[in-house]
N, C-alpha and C positions, 0 to 999 in steps of 0.2 A: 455381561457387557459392562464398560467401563462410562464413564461421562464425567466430562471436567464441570469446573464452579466456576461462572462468571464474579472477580472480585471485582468489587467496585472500592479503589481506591481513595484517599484524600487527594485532592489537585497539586501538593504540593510534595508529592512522596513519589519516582520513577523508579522505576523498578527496569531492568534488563536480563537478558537470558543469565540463567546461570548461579540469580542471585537465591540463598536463601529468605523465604521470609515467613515470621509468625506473627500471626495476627490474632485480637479478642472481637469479636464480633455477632453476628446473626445473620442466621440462613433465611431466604425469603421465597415461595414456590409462584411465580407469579403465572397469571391463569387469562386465557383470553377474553377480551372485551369487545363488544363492537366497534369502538374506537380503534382499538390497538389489540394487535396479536401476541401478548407478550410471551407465551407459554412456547407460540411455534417459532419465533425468534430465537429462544436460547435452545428449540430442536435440531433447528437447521445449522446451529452453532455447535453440535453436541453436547449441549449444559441441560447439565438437568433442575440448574438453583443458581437463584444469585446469592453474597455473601457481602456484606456491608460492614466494613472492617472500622474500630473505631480505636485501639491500641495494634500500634501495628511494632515489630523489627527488624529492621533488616539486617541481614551481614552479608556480604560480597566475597566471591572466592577468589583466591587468589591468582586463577589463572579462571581467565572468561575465554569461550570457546571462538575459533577463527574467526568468523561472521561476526561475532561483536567486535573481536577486537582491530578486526579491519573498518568495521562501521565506527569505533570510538578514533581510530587515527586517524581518520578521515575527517571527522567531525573535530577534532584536534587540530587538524592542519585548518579549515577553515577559520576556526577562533583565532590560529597566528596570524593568518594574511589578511584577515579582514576586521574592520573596527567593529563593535559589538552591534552597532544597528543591521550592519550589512550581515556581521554574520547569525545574527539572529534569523533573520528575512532567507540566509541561502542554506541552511541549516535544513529548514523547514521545507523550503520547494524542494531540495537534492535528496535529500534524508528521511523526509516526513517526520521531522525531530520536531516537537512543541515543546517542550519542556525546558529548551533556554530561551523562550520568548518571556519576555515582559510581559507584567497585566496591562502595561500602557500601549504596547506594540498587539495586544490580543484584540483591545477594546477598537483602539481605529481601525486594523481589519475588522470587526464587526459591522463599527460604522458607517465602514464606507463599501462595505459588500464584498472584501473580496481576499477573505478568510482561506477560500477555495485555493489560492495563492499557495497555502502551505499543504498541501495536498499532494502528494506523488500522483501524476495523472501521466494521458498519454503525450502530452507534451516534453515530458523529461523523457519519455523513452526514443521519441523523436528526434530530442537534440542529441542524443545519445546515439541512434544508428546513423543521423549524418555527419557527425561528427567524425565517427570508427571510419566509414565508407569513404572518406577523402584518404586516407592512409593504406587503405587496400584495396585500391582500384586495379593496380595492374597480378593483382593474384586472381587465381583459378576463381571460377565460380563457386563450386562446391565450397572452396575455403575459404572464402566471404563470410557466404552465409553459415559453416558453421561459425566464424568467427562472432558472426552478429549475435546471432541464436542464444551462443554461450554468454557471451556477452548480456544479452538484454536480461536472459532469465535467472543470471547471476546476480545485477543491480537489482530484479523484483525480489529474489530473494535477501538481500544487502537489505532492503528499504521495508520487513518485516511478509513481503506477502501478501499482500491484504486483496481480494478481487477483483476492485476495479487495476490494479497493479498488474493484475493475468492478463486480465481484459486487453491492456493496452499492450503488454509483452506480445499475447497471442497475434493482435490486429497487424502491430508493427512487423514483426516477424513473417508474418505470413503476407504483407504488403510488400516486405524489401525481397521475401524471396520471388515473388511473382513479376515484382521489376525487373528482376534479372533477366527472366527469362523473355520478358515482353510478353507472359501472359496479360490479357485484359477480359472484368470480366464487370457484371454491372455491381455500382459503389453500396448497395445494400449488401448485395451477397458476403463482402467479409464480416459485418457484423453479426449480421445470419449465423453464415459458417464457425465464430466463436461462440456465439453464441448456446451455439449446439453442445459444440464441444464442451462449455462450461457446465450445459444440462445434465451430460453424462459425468462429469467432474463433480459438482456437488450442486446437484439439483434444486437444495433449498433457496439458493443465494440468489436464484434469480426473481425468485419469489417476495425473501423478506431482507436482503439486504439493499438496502435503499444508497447508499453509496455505488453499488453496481447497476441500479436501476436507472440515476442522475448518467453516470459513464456512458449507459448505451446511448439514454435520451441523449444526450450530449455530440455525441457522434452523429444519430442519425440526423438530428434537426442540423448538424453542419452540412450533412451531405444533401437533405433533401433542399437547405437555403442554394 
């Protein structure tokens, strides 16, 4: 059996698919405490060590795989049309890109609560199916929804993946297709219903990833307000 190493980078070093890198550092096996579970965190992760790099190199290939390189001309085209505040700010919500934000644009997200902002949540995927859905209303049902479907789980993958990202692909997807048909059913059950699906997906995550745990709370405390 195989298991990756969680590296923990310098804040000032981004790394993307494809690149190579060497690093001089140290391995750390971190072990549960009553505070903090650190040991089943990087289980659930498939890590079996973290690695705390302190001379690092990088080198870039020359040709980065589709997914990046659709996600850098994207992120290219924002930097043209927009001045560097804006495109810092839409970088981050569209992209889940930190890494051209400013220390000064990080810190007053912190200060004023609302960091959460750069965060690919279920909001983008939102504006995302009703944006598509004004332009394919007069097609078949069927190829709506696969157009959403493909659609949405292409952007979660575009925007690295990360679970509360499923989370919302899943909710979204399974909302627009149930609209269609004027299924109704009660507003817990879809979160329930992905839920589950995520349990058979990767079971730990619902456990110790705490960015999927905020997503659900998130959801339900809107449904149950």
């Amino acid at each position: 059996m195989y298991y990756d190493i969680a590296l923990i980078l310098p804040t000032n070093l981004t790394l993307i698919e494809g690149d190579t890198f060497t690093s001089v550092g140290k391995f750390s096996f971190p072990e549960d405490t009553p505070e903090y579970a650190g040991e089943k965190n990087l289980w659930y992760r498939g890590m079996a060590a973290e690695f705390q790099s302190f001379q690092n190199t990088k080198q870039s290939p020359k040709k980065y795989s589709t997914l990046v390189r659709i996600q850098q001309w994207f992120d290219g085209k924002l930097q043209e049309i927009f001045p560097r505040e804006g495109y810092q700010i839409l970088s981050g919500m569209l992209l889940g890109q930190r890494s051209a934000m400013s220390e000064v644009l990080k810190n007053q997200l912190k200060a004023s609560g609302l960091m959460h902002l750069m965060v690919v949540s279920g909001g983008n995927i939102m504006m995302l199916i009703i944006f598509l859905s004004l332009f394919i209303r007069s097609m078949p049902v069927w190829i709506r929804l696969g157009i959403i479907a493909g659609t949405v789980f292409a952007f979660a993958l575009l925007v690295g993946g990360d679970m509360p990202v499923w989370r919302a692909a899943l909710m979204g997807t399974i909302g627009y297709g149930a609209g269609l048909w004027g299924y109704r059913f009660r507003a817990l059950i879809l979160p329930l219903a992905v839920a589950s699906v995520i349990a058979l997906w990767n079971p730990l995550s619902l456990v110790y990833d705490i960015g999927l745990q905020l997503s659900f709370l998130s959801v339900i405390c809107i449904i149950v307000w």
